[in-house]
N, C-alpha and C positions, 0 to 999 in steps of 0.2 A: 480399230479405234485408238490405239497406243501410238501406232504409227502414226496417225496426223495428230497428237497433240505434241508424241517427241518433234515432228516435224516444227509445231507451232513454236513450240520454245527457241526450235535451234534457229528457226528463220526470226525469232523476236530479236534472240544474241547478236546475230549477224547484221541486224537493222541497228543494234545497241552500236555495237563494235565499228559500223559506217559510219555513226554521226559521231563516235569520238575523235577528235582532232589526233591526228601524229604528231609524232614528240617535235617533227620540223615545225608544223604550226602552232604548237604548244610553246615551243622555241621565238620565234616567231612574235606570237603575242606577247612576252612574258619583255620580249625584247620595248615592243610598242608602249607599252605600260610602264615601263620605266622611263622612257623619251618623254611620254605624257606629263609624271610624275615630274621628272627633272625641269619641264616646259614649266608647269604649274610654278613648283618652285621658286622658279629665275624670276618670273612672271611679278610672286606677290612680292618679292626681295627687291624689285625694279618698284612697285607700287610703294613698298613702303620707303623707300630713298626719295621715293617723290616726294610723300606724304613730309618724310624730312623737310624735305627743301623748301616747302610751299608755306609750311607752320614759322622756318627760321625767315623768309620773305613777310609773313606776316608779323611777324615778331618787330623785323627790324622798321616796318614802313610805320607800325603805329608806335616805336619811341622816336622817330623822324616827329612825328604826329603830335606827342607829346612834349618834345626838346620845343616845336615852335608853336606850340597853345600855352607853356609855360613863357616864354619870350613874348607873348601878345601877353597872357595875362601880368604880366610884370612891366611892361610897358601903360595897358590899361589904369593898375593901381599907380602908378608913379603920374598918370595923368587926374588921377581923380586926388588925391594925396594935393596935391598943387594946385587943383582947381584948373587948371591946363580945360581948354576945348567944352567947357561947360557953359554954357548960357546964364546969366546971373538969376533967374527963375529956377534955375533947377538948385545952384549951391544957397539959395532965401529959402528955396523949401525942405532943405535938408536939413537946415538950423532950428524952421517951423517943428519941423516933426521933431526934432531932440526935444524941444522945448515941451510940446503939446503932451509927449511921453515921460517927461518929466516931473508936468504938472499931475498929470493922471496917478502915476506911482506915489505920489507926495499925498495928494487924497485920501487912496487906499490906505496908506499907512495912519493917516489920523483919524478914517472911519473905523478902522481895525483898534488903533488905539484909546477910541470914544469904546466902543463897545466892553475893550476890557477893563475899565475903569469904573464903569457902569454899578451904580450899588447893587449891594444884594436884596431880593425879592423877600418879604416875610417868609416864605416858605424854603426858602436857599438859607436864610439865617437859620433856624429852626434847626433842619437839615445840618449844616455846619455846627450848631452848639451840639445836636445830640451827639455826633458823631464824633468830638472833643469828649462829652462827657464821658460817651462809654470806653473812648482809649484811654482816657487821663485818670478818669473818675473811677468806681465800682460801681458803674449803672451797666443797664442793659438797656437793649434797646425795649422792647415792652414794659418796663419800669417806666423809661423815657413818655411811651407815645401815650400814656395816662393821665400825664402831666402836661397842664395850659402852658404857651408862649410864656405867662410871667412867671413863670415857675422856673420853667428850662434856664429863663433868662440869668433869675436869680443864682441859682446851681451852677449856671456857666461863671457867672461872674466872679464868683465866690470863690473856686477854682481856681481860676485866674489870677486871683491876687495873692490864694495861697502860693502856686508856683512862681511869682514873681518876687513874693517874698522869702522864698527862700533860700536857705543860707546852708552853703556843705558845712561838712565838719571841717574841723583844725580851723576855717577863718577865722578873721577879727569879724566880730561883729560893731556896726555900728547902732549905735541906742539910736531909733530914732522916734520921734513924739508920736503916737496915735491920734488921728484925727480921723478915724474911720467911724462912722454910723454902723451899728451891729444890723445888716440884714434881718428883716424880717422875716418868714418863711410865711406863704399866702398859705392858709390851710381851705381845703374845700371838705365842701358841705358832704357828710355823708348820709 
């Protein structure tokens, strides 16, 4: 039983040792694989000198391309500039349209203009006194919203003529006559 299995190893070896290549064929392929290698090579170094040449062809045909679409478009403006080859319909309706564009932006601006001009709503005035009183004044706004329209009014107004009337230090002051009615203050009912 030792005997056929030493046998089996040695006849496996010997099967090994067949299909191994000799160093000539080893030699051989090692030779073919580098031709291949060097083929490949040459091959994409050819491809890509192409690729060169085919991008610098395109390069050069579209500023051909564009040297004579700037020569047309400069020739074009120099005929419209002049009116040159235009139909008199087409240069009436180009002056139409300035105008018709003209009018329109001219509207916009004095419907824009009406709107801001526009007085204030009772409730925008209200809105703008308290908002005066409480930065100018020593109100708050909850002091303010307890308080009627003629109330705010009066407090705004009063306000107003004191900061109007007044005068820094070091100035000349001018005397001038009093002809103010002393505000009333509306008192409400509690």
């Amino acid at each position: 039983m030792w005997k056929n299995l030493l046998r089996n190893k040695e006849k496996a070896k010997l099967q090994w040792l067949k299909k191994m290549p000799s160093q000539r064929k080893l030699k051989q392929l090692d030779d073919e694989r580098a031709g291949l290698e060097e083929a490949i090579r040459l091959q994409a170094e050819q491809e890509a000198e192409h690729a060169k040449q085919i991008h610098l062809d395109v390069c050069m045909l579209k500023m051909q391309e564009e040297q004579e679409m700037t020569e047309q478009q400069k020739k074009r403006q120099a005929e419209i500039l002049l009116g040159e080859n235009e139909p008199p319909w087409r240069r009436d309706f180009a002056t139409r349209m300035v105008n018709l564009l003209n009018q329109r932006k001219k509207f916009f601006e004095q419907r824009a203009q009406a709107r801001r001009n526009r007085p204030m709503t009772q409730t925008q005035q209200r809105t703008y006194m308290s908002t005066y009183l409480k930065h100018q004044g020593s109100w708050t706004f909850a002091q303010l919203k307890k308080l009627s329209d003629e109330e705010i009014k009066a407090k705004y107004e009063r306000l107003v003529r004191s900061i109007a009337n007044f005068v820094p230090m070091g100035a000349e002051v001018k005397e001038v006559p009093v002809t103010e009615e002393p505000v009333k203050e509306p008192t409400t009912p509690k």
